[in-house]
C-alpha positions as CSV (number, residue, x, y, z in Angstrom):
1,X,0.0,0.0,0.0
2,X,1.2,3.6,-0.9
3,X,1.8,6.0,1.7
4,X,-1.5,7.2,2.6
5,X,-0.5,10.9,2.3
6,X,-0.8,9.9,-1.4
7,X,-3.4,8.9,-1.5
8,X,-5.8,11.3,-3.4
9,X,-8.8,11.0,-1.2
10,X,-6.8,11.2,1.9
11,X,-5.6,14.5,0.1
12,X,-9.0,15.6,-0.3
13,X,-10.2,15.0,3.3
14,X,-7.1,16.8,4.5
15,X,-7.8,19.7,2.3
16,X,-11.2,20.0,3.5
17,X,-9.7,20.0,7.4
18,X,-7.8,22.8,6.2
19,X,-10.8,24.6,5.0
20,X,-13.0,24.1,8.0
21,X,-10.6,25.4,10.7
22,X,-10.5,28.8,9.9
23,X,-14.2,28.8,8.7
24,X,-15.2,27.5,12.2
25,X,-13.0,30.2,14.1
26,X,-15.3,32.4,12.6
27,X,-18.6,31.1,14.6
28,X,-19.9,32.5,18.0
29,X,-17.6,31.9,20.6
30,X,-20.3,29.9,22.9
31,X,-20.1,27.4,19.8
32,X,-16.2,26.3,20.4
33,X,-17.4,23.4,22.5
34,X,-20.2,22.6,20.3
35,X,-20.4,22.9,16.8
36,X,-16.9,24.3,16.3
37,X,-15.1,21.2,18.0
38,X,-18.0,18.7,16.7
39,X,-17.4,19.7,12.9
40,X,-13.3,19.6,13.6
41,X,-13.6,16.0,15.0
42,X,-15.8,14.8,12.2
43,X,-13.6,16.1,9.8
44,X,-10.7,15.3,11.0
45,X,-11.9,11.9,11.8
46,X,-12.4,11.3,7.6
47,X,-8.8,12.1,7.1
48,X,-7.4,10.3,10.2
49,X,-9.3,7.2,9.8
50,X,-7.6,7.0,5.9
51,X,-4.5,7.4,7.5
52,X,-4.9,4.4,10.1
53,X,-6.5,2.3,7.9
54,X,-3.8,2.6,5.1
55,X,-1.4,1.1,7.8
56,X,-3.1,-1.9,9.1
57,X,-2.2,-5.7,8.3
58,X,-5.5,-6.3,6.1
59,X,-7.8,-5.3,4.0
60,X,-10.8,-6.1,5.8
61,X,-9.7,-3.7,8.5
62,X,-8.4,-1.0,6.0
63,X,-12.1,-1.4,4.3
64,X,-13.5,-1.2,8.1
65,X,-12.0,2.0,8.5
66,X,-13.0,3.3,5.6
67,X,-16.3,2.6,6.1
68,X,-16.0,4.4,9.3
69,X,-14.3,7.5,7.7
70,X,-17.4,7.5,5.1
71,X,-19.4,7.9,8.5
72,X,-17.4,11.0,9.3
73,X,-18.1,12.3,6.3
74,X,-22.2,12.2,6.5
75,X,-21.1,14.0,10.1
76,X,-19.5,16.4,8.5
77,X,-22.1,17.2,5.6
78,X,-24.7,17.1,8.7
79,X,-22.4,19.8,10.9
80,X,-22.0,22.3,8.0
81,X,-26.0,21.9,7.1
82,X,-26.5,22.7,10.8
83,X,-23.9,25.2,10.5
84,X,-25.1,27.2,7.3
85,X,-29.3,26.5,8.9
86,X,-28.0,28.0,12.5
87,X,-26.4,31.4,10.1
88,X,-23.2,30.6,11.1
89,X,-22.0,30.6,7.4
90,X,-23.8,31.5,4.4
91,X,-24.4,29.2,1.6
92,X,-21.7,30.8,-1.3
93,X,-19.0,29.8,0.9
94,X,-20.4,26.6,2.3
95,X,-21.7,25.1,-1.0
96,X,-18.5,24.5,-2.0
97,X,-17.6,22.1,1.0
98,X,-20.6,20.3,0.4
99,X,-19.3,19.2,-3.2
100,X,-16.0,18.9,-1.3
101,X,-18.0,16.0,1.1
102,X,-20.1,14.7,-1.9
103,X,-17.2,13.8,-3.7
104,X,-15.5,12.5,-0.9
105,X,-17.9,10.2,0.1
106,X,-17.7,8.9,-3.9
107,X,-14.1,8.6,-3.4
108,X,-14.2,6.9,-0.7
109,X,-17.2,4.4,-1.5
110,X,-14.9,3.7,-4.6
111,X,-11.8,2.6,-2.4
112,X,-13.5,0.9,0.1
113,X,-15.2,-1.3,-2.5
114,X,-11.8,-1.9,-4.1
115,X,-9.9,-2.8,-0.8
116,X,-12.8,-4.9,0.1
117,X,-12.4,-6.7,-2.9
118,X,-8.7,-7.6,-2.2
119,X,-9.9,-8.9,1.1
């Protein structure tokens, strides 16, 4: 297995991690223990979980932590819904997360179906 920082869709989940900090330092500060630090795990957790999963012994597990990063994801989509539907961000410069998290969640269905296979 490649190193998962090449790995494109780890790329991809990293990126969007990137783009959510600085977004979420914008919201109220009575949010930093809810939503902020909720929407940081979550996405963090997509890119983290690619990481781990890249490194262990099989591919069932690998595919197992995929699947769990592709659960991350849907938390993520969730938070930044909540986020945009609470006014915390407006929808020109959340709308292109979302097709951030749509295509990750492709990305990732894809390779977890083609580790799985190799299980």
């Amino acid at each position: 297995m490649q190193r998962f920082t090449e790995l494109k869709v780890w790329q991809q989940a990293h990126a969007l991690v990137l783009e959510i900090y600085p977004l979420s330092a914008r919201f109220p500060t009575e949010e930093r223990f809810g939503v902020v630090s909720q929407l940081r795990r979550a996405a963090a957790s997509v890119a983290s979980n690619i990481a781990e999963g890249s490194k262990k012994a099989s591919n069932a597990d690998f595919a197992r932590l995929l699947n769990i990063a592709e659960g991350s994801v849907a938390e993520t989509e969730y938070f930044l819904i909540l986020s945009r539907d609470l006014g915390y961000v407006d929808e020109p410069t959340v709308e292109p997360m979302f097709e951030r998290v749509a295509e990750l969640a492709r990305m990732l269905h894809g390779l977890r179906m083609k580790v799985a296979e190799g299980a």
